[in-house]
ROPABA-835284 format. One line per 4 residues: number of its first residue (from 0); for each residue x, y, z of N, C-alpha, C, O. Coordinates in steps of 0.02 Angstrom, whole numbers, padded with zeros to 5 digits. Layout:
BEGIN
NUM> X,Y,Z,X,Y,Z,X,Y,Z,X,Y,Z; ...
***
This chain:
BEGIN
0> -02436,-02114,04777,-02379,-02096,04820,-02319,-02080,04777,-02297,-02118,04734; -02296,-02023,04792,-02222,-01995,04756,-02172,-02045,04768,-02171,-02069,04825; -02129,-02067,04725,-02083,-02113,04724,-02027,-02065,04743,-02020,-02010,04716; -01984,-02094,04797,-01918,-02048,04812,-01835,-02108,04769,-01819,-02167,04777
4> -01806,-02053,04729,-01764,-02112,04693,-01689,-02049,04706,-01702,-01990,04693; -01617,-02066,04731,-01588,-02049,04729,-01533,-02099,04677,-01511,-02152,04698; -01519,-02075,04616,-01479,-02119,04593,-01380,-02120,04587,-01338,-02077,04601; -01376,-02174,04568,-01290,-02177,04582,-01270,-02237,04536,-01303,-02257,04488
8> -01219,-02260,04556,-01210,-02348,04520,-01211,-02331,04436,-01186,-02285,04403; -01253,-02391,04418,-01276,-02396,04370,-01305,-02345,04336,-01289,-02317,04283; -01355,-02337,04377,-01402,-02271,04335,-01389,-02225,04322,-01418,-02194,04277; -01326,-02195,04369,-01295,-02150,04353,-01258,-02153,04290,-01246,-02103,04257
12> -01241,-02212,04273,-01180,-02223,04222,-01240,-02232,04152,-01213,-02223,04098; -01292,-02244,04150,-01356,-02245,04093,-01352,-02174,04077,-01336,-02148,04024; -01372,-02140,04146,-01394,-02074,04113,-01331,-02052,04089,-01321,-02059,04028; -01292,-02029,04117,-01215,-02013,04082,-01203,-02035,04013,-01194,-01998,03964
16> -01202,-02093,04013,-01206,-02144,03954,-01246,-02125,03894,-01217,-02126,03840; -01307,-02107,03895,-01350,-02066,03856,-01353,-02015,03828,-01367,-01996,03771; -01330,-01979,03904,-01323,-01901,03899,-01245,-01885,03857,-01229,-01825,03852; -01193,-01941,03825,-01139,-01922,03765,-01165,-01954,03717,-01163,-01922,03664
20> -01195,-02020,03713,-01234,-02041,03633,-01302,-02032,03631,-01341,-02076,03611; -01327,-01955,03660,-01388,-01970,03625,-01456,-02003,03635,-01502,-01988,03672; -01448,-02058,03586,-01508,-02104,03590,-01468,-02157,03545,-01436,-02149,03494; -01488,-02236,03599,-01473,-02307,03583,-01528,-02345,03593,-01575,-02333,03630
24> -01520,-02391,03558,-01569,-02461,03597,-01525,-02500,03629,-01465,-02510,03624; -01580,-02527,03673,-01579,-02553,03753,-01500,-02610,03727,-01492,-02644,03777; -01470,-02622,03699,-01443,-02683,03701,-01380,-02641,03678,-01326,-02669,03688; -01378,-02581,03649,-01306,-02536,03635,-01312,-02511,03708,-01275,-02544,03744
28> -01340,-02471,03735,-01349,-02463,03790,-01305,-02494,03852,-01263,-02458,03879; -01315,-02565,03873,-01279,-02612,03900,-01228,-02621,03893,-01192,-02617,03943; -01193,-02638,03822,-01149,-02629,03794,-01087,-02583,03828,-01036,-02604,03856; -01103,-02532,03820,-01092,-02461,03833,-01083,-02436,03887,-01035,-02398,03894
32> -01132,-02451,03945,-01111,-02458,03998,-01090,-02516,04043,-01090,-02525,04104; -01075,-02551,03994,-01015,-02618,04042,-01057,-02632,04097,-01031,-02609,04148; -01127,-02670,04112,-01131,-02699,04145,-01135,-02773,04144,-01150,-02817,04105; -01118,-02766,04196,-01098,-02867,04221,-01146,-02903,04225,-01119,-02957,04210
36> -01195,-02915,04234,-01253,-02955,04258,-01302,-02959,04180,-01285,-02954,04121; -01347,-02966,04204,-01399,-03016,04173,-01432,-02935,04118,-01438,-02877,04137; -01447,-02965,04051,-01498,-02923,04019,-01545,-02899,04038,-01560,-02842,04021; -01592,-02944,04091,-01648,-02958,04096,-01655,-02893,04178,-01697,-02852,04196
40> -01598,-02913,04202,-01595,-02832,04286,-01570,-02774,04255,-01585,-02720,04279; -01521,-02778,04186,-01506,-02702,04174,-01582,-02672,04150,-01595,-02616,04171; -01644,-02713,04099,-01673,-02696,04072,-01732,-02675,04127,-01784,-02654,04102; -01728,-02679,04196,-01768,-02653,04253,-01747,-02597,04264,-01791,-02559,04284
44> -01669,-02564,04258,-01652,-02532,04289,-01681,-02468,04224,-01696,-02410,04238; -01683,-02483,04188,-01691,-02421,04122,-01762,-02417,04117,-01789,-02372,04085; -01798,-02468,04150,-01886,-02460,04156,-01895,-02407,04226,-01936,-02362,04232; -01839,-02431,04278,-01854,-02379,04331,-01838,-02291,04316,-01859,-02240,04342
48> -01797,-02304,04270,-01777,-02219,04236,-01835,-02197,04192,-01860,-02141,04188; -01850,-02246,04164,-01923,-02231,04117,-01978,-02192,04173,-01995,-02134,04180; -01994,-02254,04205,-02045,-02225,04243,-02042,-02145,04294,-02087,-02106,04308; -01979,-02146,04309,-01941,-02080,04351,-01964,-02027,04302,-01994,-01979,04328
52> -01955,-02026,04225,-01973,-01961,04181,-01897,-01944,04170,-01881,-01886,04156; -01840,-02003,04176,-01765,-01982,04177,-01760,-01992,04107,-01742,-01944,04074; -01773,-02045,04078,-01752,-02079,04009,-01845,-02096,03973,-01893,-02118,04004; -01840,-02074,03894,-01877,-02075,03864,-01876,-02137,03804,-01829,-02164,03776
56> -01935,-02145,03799,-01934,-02196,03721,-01952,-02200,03676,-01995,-02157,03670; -01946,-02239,03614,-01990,-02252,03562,-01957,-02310,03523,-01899,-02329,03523; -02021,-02335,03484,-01997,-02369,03447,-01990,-02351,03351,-02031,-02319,03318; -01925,-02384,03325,-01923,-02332,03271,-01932,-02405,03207,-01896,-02454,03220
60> -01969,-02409,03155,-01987,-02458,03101,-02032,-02513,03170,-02026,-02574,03174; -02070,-02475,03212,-02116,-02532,03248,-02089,-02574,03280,-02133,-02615,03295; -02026,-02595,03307,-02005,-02640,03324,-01947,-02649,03373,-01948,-02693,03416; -01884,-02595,03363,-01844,-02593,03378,-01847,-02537,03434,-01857,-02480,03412
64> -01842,-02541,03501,-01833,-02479,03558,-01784,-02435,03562,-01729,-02462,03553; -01780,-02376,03573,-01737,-02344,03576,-01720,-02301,03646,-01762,-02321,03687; -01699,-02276,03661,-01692,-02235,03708,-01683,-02180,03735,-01687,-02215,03785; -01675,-02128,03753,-01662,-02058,03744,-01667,-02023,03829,-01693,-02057,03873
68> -01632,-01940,03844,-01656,-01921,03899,-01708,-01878,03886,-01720,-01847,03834; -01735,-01878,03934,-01806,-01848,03933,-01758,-01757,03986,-01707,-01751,04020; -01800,-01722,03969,-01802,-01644,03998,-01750,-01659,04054,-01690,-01648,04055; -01801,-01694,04108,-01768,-01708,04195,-01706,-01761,04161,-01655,-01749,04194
72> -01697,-01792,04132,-01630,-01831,04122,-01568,-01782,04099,-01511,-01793,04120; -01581,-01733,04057,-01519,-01692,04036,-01526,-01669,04054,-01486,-01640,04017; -01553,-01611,04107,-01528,-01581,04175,-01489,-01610,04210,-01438,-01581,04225; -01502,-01684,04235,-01465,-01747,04277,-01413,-01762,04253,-01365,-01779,04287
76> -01412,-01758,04190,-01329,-01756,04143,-01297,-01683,04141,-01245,-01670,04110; -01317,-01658,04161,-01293,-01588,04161,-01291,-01558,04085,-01242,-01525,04068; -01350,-01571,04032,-01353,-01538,03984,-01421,-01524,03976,-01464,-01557,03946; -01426,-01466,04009,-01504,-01425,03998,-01500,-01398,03946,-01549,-01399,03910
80> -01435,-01363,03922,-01444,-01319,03864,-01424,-01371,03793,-01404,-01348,03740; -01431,-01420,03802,-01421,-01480,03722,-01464,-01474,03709,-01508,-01445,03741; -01467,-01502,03650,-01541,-01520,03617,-01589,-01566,03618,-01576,-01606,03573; -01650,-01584,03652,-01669,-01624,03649,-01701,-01676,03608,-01702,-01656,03550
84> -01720,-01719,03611,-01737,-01772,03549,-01797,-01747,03522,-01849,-01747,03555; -01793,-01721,03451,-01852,-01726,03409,-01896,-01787,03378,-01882,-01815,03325; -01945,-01799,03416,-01975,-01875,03367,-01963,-01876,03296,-01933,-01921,03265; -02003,-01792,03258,-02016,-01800,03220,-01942,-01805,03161,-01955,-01820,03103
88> -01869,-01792,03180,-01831,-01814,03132,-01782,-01886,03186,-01721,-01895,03177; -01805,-01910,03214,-01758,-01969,03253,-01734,-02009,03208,-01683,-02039,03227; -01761,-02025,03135,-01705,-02061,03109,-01647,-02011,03077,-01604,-02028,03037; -01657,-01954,03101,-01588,-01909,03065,-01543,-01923,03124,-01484,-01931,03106
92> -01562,-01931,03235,-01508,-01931,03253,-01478,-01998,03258,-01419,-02014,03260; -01538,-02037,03259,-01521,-02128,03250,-01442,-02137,03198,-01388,-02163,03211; -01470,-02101,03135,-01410,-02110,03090,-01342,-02070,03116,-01290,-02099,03132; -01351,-01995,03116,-01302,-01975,03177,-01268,-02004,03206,-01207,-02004,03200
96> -01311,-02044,03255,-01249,-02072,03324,-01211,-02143,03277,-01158,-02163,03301; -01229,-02169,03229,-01231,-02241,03210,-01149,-02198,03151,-01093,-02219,03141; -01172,-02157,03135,-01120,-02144,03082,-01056,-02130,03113,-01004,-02159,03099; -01067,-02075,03162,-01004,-02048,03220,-00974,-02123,03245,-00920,-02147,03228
100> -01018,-02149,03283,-00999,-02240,03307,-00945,-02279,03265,-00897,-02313,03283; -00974,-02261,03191,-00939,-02296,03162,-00850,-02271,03136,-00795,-02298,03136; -00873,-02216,03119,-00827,-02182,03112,-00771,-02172,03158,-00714,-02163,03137; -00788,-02173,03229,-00746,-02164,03299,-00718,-02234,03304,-00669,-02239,03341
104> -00744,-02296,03271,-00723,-02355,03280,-00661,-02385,03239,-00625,-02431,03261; -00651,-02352,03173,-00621,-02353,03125,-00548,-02361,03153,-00502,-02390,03124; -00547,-02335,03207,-00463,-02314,03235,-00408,-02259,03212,-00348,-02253,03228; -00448,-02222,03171,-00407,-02158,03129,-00411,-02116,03144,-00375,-02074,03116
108> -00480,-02084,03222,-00471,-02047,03255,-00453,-02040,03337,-00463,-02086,03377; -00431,-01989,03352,-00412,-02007,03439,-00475,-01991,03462,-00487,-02020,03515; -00538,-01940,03436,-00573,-01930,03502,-00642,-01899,03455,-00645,-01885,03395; -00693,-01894,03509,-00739,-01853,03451,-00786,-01843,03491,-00782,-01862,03549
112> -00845,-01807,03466,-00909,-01802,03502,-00967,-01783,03476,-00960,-01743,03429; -01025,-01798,03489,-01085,-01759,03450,-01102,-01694,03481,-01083,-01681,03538; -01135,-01656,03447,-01128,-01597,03470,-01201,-01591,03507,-01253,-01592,03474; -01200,-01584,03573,-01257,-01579,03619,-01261,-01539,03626,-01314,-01526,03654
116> -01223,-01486,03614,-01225,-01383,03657,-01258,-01351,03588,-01268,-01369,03530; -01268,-01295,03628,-01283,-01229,03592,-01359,-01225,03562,-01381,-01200,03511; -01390,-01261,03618,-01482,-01281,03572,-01484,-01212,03541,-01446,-01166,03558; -01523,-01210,03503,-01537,-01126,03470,-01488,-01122,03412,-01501,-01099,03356
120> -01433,-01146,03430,-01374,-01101,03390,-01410,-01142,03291,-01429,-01197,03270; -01401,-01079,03267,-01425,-01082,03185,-01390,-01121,03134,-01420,-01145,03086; -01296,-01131,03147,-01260,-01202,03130,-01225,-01221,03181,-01207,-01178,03221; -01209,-01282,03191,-01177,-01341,03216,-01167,-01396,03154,-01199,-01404,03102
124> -01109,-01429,03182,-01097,-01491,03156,-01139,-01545,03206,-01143,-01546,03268; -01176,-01596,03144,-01199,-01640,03187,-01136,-01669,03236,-01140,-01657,03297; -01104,-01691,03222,-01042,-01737,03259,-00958,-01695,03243,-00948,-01655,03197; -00922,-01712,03279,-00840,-01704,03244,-00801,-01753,03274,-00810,-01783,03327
128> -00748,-01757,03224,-00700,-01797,03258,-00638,-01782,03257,-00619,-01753,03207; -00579,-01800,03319,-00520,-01743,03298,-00449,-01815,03292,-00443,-01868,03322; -00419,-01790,03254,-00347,-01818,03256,-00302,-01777,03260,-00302,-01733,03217; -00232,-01780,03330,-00205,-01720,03335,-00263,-01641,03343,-00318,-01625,03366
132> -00197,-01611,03303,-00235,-01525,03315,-00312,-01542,03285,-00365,-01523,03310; -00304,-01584,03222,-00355,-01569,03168,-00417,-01602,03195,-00423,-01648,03235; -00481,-01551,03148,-00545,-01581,03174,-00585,-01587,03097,-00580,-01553,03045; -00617,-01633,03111,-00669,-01664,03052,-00740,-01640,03056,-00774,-01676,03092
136> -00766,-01599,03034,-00841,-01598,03038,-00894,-01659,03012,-00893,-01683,02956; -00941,-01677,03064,-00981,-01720,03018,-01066,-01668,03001,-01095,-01626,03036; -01081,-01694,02941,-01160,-01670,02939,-01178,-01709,02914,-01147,-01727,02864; -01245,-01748,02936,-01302,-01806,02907,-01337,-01758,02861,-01336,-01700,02883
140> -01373,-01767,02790,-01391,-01745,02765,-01453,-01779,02721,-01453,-01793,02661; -01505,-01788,02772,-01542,-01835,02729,-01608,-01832,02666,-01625,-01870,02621; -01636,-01753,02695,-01680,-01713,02639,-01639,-01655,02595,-01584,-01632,02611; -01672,-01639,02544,-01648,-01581,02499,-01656,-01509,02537,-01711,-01503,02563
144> -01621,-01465,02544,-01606,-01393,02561,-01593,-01352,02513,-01548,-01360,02472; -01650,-01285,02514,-01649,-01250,02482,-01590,-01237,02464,-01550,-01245,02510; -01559,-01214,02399,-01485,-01166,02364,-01463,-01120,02420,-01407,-01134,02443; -01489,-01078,02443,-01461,-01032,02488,-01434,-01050,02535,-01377,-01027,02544
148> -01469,-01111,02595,-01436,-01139,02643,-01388,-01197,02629,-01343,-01208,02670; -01394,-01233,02573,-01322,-01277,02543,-01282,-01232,02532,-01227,-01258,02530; -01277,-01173,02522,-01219,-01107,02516,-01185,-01065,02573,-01134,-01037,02590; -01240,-01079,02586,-01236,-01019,02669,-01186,-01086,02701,-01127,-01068,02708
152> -01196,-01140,02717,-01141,-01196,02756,-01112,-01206,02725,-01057,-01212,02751; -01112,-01216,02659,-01023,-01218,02621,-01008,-01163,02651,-00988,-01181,02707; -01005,-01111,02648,-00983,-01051,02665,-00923,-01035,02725,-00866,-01015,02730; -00988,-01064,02770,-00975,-01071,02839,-00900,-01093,02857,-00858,-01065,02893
156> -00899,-01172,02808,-00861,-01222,02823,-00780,-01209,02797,-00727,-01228,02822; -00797,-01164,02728,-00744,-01144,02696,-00710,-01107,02716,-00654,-01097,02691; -00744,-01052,02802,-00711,-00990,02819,-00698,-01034,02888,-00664,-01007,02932; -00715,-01077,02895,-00685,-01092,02965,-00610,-01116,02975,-00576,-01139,02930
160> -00590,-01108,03034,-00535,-01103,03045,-00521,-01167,03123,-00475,-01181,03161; -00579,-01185,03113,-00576,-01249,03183,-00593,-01311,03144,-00572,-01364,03167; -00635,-01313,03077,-00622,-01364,03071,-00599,-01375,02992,-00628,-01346,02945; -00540,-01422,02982,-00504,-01445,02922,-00534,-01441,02875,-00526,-01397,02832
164> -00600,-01511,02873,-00630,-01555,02855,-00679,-01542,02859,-00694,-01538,02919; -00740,-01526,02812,-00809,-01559,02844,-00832,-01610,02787,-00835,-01604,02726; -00850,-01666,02832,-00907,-01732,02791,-00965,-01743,02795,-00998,-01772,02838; -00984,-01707,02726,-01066,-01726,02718,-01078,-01781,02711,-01042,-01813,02673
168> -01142,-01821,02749,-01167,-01912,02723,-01211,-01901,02710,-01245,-01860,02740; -01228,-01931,02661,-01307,-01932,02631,-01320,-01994,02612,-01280,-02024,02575; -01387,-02026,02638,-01434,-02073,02615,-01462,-02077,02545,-01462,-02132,02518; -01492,-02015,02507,-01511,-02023,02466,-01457,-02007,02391,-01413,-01965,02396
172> -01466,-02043,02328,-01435,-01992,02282,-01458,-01935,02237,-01427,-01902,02196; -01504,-01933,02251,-01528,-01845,02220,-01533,-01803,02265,-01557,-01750,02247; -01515,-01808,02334,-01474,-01756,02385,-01421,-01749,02369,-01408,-01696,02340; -01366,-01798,02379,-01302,-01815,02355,-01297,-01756,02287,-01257,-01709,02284
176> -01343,-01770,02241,-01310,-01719,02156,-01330,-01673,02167,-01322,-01636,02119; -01355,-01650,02207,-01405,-01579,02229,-01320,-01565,02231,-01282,-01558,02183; -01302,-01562,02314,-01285,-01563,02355,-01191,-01538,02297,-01155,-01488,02302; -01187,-01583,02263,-01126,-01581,02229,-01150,-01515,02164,-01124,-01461,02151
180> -01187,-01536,02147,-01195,-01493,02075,-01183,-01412,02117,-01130,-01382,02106; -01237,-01382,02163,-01225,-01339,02206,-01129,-01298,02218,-01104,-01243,02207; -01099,-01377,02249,-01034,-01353,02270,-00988,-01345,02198,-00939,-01309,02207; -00995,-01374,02119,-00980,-01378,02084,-00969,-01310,02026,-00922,-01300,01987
184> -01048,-01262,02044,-01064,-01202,02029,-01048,-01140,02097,-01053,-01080,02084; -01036,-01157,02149,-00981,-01116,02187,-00890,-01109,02177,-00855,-01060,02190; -00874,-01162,02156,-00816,-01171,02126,-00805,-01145,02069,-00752,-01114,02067; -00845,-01145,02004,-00859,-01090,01967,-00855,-01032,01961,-00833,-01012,01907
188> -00870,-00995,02001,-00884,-00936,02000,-00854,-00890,02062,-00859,-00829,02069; -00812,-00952,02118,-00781,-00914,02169,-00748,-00841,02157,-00761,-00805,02108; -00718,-00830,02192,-00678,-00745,02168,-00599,-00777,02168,-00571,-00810,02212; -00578,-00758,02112,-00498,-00776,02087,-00448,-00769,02154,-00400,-00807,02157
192> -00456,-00724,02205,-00414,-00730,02250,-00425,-00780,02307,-00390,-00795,02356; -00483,-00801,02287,-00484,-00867,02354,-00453,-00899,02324,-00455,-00903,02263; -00407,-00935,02370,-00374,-00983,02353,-00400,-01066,02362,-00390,-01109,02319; -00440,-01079,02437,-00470,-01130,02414,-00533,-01123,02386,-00570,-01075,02399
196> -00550,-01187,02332,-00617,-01227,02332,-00668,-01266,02383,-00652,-01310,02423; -00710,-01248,02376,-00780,-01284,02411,-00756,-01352,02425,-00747,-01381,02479; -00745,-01378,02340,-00711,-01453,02351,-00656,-01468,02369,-00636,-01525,02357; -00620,-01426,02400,-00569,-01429,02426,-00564,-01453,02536,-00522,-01474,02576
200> -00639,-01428,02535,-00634,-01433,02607,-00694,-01485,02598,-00689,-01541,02622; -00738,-01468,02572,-00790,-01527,02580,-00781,-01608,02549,-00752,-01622,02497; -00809,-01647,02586,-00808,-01702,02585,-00895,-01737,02563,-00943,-01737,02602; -00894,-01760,02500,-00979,-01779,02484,-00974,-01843,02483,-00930,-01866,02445
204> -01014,-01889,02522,-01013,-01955,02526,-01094,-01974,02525,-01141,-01948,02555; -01092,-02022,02486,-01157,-02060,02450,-01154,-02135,02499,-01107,-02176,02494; -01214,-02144,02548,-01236,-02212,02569,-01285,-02238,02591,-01299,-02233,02651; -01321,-02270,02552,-01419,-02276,02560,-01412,-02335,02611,-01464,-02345,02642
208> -01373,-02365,02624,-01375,-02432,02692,-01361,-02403,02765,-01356,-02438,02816; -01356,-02317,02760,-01343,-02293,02830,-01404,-02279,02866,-01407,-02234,02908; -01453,-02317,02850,-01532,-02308,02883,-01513,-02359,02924,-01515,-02353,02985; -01492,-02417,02892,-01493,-02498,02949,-01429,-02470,03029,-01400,-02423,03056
212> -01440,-02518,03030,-01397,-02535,03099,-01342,-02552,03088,-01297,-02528,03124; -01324,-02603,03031,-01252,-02612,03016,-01248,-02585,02948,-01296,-02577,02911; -01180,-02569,02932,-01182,-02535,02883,-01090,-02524,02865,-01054,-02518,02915; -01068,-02522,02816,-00997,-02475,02800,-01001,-02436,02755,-01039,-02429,02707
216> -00944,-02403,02780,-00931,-02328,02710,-00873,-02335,02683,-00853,-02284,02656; -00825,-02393,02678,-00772,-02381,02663,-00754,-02396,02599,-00697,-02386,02579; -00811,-02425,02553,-00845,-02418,02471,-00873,-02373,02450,-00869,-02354,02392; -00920,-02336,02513,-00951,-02287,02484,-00937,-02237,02441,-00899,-02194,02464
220> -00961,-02226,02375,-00930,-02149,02346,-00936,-02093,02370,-00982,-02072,02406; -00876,-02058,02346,-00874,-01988,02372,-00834,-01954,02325,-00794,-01979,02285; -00850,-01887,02337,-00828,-01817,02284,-00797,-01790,02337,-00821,-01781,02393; -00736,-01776,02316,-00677,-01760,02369,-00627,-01714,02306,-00619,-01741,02252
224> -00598,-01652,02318,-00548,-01626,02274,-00570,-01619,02191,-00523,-01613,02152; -00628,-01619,02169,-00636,-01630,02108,-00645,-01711,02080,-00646,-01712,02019; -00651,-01764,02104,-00642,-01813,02063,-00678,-01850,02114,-00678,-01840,02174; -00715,-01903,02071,-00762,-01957,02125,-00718,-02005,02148,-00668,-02013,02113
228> -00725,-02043,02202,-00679,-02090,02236,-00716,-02109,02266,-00774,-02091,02264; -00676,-02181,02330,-00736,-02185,02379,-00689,-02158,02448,-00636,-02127,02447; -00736,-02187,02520,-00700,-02155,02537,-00650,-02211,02606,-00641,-02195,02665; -00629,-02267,02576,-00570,-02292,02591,-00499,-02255,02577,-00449,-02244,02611
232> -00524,-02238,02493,-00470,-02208,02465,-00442,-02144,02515,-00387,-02138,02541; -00492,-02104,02517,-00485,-02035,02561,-00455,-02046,02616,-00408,-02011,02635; -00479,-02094,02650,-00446,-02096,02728,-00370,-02132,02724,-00329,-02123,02769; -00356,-02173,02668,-00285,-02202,02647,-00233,-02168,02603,-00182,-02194,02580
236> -00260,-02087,02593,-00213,-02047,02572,-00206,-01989,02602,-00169,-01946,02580; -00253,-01978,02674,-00239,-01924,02707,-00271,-01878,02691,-00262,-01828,02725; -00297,-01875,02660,-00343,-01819,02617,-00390,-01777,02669,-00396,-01716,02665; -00426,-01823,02723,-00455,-01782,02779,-00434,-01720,02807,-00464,-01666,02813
240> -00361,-01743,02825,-00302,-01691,02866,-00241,-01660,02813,-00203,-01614,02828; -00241,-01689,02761,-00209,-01667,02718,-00217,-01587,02700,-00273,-01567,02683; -00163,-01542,02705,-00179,-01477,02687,-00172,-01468,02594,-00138,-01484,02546; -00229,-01432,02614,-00267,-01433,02513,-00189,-01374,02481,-00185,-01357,02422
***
């Protein structure tokens, strides 16, 4: 027998809830949507979305659940045209939403969002975040990319005009020196009338603990302007919004 489910309340506020971060586990989830009652009835209500084909799952290191909308859920959120969850890189958006989270928590920005639009489109920023006029690009960066496409998005980033800032994070460090050596030999060889540098807009930040769940960056190193730092320093001299 077809199950007839009109939703509202709560469920409404899950899928919504989802449909701006993404994918959480069940206990950020709650969190998140501020409900009052018991663990044990919100965690019925996200089995009844399961079963509906509204909200999708998995578990990621075997253990830990996660959550996600399924097809019929971001229609229901009103984002058919986002992107939907890839299994096969979920710890790239896991880290995503966890990095933006953290970053939005910091209190140094007013507002931000991950970028759900434009499925298809060939670049996006994983996430941004804006203070005032200015906007921050984020990109997770967790495998090596061919020379051409580490060029082709410097590129991008250097001619844009919407956003300030962009911050690469990377997990590993021989992405990280890729990643720098690359922007190091564009700076090189730019054309004398540009006036900025690569390292002038980009932001390279090194942090192998952004796989876990908890985590900070405000030790983490980073290559910012020519010179390594971390990036407490960066955000305590303005350097994000700072015009180069």
């Amino acid at each position: 027998m077809r199950e007839t489910f009109f939703y509202s309340g709560t469920y409404e506020d899950i899928i919504q809830t989802l449909g701006r971060w993404r994918i959480l586990d069940l206990r950020s989830l709650l969190n998140k949507v501020e409900y009052q009652f018991s663990y044990q009835a919100f965690a019925k209500m996200v089995s009844k979305l399961e079963r509906l084909n509204y909200v999708g799952s998995i578990y990621y290191q075997g253990y830990r659940k996660y959550l996600y909308l399924t097809e019929k859920g971001l229609k229901e959120a009103g984002l058919e045209k986002s992107w939907p969850i890839n299994k096969d890189v979920l710890l790239h958006d896991l880290i995503c939403v966890n990095v933006f989270s953290y970053l939005l928590g910091l209190g140094r920005f007013d507002s931000g969002g991950l970028n759900l639009e434009e499925a298809g489109a060939t670049t996006r920023p994983d996430c941004m975040l804006e203070c005032g006029k200015s906007k921050l690009a984020v990109e997770i960066e967790l495998t090596q990319k061919a020379s051409n496409r580490i060029e082709e998005k410097f590129l991008k980033y250097l001619r844009s005009e919407e956003f300030e800032r962009v911050l690469y994070v990377f997990q590993k460090p021989p992405v990280f020196k890729a990643y720098k050596k690359r922007m190091d030999e564009l700076d090189e060889n730019r054309n004398p009338l540009l006036k900025k540098r690569f390292q002038d807009k980009a932001i390279l930040l090194l942090e192998p603990e952004i796989k876990n769940n908890t985590f900070s960056l405000m030790q983490s190193p980073c290559f910012f302007q020519g010179k390594l730092t971390n990036f407490k320093e960066v955000l305590d001299s303005a350097g994000i919004f700072a015009q180069s």
